[in-house]
LODRENVO-713583 format. One record per residue (C-alpha): residue in three letters; z negated, y negated, x negated. Coordinates in nm, 3 decimals, decimal comma, always signed. Layout:
BEGIN
+-----+---------+---------+---------+
!  aa !      pz !      py !      px !
+-----+---------+---------+---------+
! Ala !       Z !       Y !       X !
...
+-----+---------+---------+---------+
***
This chain:
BEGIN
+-----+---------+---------+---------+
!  aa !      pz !      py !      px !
+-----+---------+---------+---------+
! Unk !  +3,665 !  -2,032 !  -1,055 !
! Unk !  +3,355 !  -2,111 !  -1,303 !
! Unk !  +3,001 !  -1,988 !  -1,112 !
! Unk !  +2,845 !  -2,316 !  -1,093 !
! Unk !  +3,099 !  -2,422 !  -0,921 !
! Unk !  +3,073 !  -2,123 !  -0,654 !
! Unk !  +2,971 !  -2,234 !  -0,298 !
! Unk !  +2,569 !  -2,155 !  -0,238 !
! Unk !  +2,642 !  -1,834 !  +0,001 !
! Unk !  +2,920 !  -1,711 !  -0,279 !
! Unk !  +2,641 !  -1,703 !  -0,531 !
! Unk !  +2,415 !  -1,558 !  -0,298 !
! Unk !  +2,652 !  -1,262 !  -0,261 !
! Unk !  +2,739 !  -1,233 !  -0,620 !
! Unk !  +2,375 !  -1,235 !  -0,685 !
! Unk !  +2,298 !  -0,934 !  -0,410 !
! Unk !  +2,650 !  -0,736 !  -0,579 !
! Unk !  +2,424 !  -0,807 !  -0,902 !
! Unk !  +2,127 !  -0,646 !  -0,751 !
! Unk !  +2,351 !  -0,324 !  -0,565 !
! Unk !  +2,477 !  -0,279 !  -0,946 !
! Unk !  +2,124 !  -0,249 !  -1,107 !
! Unk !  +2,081 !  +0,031 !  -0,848 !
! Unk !  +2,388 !  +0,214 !  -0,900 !
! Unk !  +2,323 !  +0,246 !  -1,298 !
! Unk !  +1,998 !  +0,394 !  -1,232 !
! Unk !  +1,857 !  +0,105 !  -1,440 !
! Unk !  +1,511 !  +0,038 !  -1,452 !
! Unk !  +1,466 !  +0,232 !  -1,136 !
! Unk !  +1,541 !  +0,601 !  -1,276 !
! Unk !  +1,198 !  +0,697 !  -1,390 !
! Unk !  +1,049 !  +0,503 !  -1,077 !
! Unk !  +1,204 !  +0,703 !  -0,816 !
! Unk !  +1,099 !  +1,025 !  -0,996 !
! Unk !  +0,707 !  +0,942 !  -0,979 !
! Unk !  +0,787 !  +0,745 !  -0,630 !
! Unk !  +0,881 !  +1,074 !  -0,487 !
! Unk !  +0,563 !  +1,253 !  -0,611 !
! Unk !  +0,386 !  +0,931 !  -0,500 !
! Unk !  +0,478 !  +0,986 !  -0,112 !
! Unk !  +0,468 !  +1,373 !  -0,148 !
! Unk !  +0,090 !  +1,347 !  -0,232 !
! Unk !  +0,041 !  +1,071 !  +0,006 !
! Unk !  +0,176 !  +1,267 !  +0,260 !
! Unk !  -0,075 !  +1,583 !  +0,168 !
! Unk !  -0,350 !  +1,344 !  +0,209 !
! Unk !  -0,236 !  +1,207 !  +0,545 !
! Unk !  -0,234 !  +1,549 !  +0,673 !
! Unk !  -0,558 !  +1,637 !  +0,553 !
! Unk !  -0,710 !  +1,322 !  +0,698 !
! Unk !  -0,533 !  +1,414 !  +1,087 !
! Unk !  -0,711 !  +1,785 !  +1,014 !
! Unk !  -1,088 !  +1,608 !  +0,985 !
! Unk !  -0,982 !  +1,375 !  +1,285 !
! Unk !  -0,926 !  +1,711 !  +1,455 !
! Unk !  -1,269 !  +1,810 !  +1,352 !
! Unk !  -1,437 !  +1,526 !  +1,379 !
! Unk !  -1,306 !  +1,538 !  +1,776 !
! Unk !  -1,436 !  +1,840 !  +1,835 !
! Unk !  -1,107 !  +1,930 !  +2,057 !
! Unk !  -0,875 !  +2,261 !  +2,050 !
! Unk !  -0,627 !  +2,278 !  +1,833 !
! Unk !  -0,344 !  +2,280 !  +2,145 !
! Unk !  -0,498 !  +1,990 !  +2,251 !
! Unk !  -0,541 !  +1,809 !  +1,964 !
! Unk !  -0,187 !  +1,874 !  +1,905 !
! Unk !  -0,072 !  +1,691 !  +2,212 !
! Unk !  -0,360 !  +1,364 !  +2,209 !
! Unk !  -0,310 !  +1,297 !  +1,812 !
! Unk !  +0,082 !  +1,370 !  +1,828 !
! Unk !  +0,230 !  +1,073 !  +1,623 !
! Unk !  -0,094 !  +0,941 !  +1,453 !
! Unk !  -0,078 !  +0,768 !  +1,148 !
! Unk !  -0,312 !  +0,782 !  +0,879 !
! Unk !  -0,438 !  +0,437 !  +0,897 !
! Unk !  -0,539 !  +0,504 !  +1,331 !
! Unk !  -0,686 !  +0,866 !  +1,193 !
! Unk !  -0,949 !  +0,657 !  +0,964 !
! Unk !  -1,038 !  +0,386 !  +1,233 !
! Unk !  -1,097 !  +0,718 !  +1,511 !
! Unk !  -1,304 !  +0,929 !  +1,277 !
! Unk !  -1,515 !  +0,600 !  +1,177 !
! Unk !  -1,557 !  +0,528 !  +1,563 !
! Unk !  -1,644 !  +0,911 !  +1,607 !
! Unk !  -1,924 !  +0,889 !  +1,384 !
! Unk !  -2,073 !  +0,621 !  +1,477 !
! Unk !  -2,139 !  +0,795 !  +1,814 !
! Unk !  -2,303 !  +1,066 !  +1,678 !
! Unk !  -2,500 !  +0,928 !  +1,457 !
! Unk !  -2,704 !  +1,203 !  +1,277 !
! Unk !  -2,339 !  +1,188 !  +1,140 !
! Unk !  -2,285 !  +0,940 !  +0,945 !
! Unk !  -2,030 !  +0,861 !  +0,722 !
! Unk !  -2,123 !  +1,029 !  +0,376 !
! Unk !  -2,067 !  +0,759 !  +0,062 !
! Unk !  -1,831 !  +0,968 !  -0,073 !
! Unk !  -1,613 !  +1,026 !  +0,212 !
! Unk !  -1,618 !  +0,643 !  +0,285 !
! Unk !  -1,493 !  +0,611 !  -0,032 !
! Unk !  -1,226 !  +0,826 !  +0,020 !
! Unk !  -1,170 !  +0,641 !  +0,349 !
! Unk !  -1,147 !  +0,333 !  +0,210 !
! Unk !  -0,983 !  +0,379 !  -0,106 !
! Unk !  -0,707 !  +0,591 !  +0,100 !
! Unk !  -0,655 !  +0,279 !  +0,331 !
! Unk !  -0,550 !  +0,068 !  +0,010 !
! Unk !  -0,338 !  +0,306 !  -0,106 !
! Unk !  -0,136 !  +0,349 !  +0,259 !
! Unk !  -0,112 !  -0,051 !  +0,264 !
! Unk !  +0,082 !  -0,041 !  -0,081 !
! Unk !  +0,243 !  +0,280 !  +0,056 !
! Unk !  +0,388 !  +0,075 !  +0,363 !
! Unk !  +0,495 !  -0,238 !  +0,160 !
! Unk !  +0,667 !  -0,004 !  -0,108 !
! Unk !  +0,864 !  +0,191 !  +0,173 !
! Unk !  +0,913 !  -0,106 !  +0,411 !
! Unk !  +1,037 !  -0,387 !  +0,141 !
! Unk !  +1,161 !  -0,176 !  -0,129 !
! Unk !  +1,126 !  -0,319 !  -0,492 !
! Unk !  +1,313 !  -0,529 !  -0,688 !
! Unk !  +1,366 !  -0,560 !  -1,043 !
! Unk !  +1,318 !  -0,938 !  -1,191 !
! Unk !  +1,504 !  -0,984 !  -1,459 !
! Unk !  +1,279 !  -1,269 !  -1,592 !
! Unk !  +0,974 !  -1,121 !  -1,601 !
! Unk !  +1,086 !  -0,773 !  -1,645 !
! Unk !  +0,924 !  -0,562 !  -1,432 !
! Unk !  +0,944 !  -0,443 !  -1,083 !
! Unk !  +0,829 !  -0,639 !  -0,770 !
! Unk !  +0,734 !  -0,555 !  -0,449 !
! Unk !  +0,809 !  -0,901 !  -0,201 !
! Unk !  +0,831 !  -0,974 !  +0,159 !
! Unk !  +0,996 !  -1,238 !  +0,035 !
! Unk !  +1,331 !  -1,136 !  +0,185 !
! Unk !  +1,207 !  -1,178 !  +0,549 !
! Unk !  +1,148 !  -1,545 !  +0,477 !
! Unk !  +0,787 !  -1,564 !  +0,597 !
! Unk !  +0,592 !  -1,915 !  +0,598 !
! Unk !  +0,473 !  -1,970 !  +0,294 !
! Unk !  +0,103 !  -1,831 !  +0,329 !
! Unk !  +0,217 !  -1,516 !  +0,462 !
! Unk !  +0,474 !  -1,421 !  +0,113 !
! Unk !  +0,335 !  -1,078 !  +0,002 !
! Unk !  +0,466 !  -1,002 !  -0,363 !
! Unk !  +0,293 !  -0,736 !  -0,610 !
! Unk !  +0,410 !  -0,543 !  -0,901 !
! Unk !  +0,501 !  -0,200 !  -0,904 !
! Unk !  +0,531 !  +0,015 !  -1,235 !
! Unk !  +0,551 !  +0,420 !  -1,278 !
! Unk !  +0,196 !  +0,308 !  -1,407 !
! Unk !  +0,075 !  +0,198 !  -1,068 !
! Unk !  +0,216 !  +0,469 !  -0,915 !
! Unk !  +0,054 !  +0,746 !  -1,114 !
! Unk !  -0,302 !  +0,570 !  -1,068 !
! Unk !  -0,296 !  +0,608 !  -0,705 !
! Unk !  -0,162 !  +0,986 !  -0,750 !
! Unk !  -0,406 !  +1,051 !  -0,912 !
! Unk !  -0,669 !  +0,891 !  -0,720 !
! Unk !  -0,490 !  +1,084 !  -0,377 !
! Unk !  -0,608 !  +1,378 !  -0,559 !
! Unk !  -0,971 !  +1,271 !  -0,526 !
! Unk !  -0,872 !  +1,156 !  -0,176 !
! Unk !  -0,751 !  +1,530 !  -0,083 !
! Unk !  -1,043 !  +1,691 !  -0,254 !
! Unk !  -1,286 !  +1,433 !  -0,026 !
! Unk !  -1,112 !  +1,528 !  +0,272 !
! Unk !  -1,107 !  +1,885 !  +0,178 !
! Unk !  -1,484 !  +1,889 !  +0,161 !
! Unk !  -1,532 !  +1,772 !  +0,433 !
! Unk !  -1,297 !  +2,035 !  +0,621 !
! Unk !  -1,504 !  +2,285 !  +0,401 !
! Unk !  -1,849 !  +2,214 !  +0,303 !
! Unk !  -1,957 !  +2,372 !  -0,053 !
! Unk !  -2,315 !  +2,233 !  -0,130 !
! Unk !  -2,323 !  +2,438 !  -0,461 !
! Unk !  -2,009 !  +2,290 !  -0,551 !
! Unk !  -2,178 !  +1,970 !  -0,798 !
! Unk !  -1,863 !  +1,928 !  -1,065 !
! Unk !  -1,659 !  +1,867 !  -0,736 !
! Unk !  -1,929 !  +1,612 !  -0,539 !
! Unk !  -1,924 !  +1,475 !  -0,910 !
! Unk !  -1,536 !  +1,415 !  -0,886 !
! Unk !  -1,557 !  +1,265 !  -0,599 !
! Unk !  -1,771 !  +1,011 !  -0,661 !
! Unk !  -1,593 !  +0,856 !  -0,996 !
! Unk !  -1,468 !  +0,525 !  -1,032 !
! Unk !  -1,031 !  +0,506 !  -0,888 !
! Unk !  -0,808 !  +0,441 !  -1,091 !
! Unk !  -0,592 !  +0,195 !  -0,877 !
! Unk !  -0,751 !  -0,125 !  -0,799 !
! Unk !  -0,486 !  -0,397 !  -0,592 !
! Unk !  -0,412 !  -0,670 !  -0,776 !
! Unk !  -0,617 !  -0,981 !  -0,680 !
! Unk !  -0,454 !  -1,331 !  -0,566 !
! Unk !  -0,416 !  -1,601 !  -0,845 !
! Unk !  -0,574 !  -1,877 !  -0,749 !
! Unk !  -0,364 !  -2,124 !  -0,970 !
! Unk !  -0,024 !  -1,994 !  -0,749 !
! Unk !  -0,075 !  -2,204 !  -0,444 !
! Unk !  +0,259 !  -2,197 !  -0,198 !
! Unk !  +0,279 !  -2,574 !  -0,143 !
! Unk !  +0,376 !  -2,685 !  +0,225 !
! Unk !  +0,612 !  -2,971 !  +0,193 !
! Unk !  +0,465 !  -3,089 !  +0,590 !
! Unk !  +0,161 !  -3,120 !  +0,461 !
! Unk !  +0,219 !  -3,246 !  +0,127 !
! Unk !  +0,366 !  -3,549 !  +0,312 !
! Unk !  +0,121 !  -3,573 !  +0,600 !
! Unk !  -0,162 !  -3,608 !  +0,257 !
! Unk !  +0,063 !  -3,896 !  +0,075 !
! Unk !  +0,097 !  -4,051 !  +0,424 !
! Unk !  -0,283 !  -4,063 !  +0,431 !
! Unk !  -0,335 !  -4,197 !  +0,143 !
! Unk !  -0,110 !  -4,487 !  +0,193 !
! Unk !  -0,328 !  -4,607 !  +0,496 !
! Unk !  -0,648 !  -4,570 !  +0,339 !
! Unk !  -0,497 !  -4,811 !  +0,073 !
+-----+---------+---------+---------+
***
């Protein structure tokens, strides 16, 4: 049977085999695992570093802090140790550790879009995209980004800056000025911003507007 004359859910299916293929070859996805595993490997370093400050920053045995922070994420770490020093307010947050803060809080939102949608290689424009598009979310809520080995080798390397933030703050050095000076350089990864001419049209409203119009006619 000719393919335009499959059913709609038999080209759906032939299109997902299509997709389960592209995986299996390795093709374009080889080289993108490779730097996706080092990608989560460093994130994970810098995670852990981050739960160590929250430990410091609480001012709480390590038993203890074992048990209260058991199961905290990164992104719940961040919010704490900004909520901590706001208390104590001699203590404020330096700029380069907000930075850090900040910066790593980009990076863990790509993280969980990455890990939680997988990506997806589009054949027409060649490249690899990240989509919540899957889930079928209303149309202002679709999520969709590009993903390269690229991208992912940016935010390694700004992780790295991350760690060394968080590692300074675990361990002061005040004499150490070529590694305050790394820490306070421009990243590497900046998210890609919305385009402004790639409106999701509602249809609802598109016929509420032309309804409108007729009776102000």
């Amino acid at each position: 049977m000719p393919y335009y004359r499959l059913k709609k859910a038999d080209k759906e299916f032939f299109s997902r085999m299509e997709d389960t293929i592209d995986t299996l070859t390795e093709e374009p996805y080889q080289k993108y695992w490779a730097t996706l595993g080092q990608f989560i490997h460093t994130f994970s370093i810098a995670e852990h570093k981050l739960l160590l400050v929250l430990r410091k920053e609480a001012r709480i045995k390590d038993k203890i802090a074992g048990i209260v922070f058991s199961g905290t994420r990164g992104e719940q770490a961040s919010k704490w140790i900004r909520a901590i020093r706001e208390i104590y307010r001699p203590r404020r947050l330096q700029t380069y550790f907000k930075r850090a803060l900040d910066q790593f809080g980009v990076i863990s939102t790509v993280r969980n879009n990455v890990i939680h949608w997988g990506a997806r290689y589009d054949r027409a424009e060649k490249y690899l995209l990240v989509s919540n598009k899957k889930f079928t979310p209303a149309p202002h809520k679709l999520k969709e980004f590009p993903i390269s080995v690229e991208i992912l080798n940016a935010m390694i390397r700004d992780l790295h800056t991350v760690i060394a933030s968080f590692d300074f703050e675990l361990y002061p050095d005040k004499s150490s000025t070529s590694r305050f000076v790394m820490l306070t350089g421009p990243w590497r990864y900046k998210p890609p911003q919305p385009n402004p001419n790639k409106r999701h049209r509602d249809p609802k409203a598109r016929k509420r507007r032309q309804l409108s119009s007729r009776r102000s006619r």
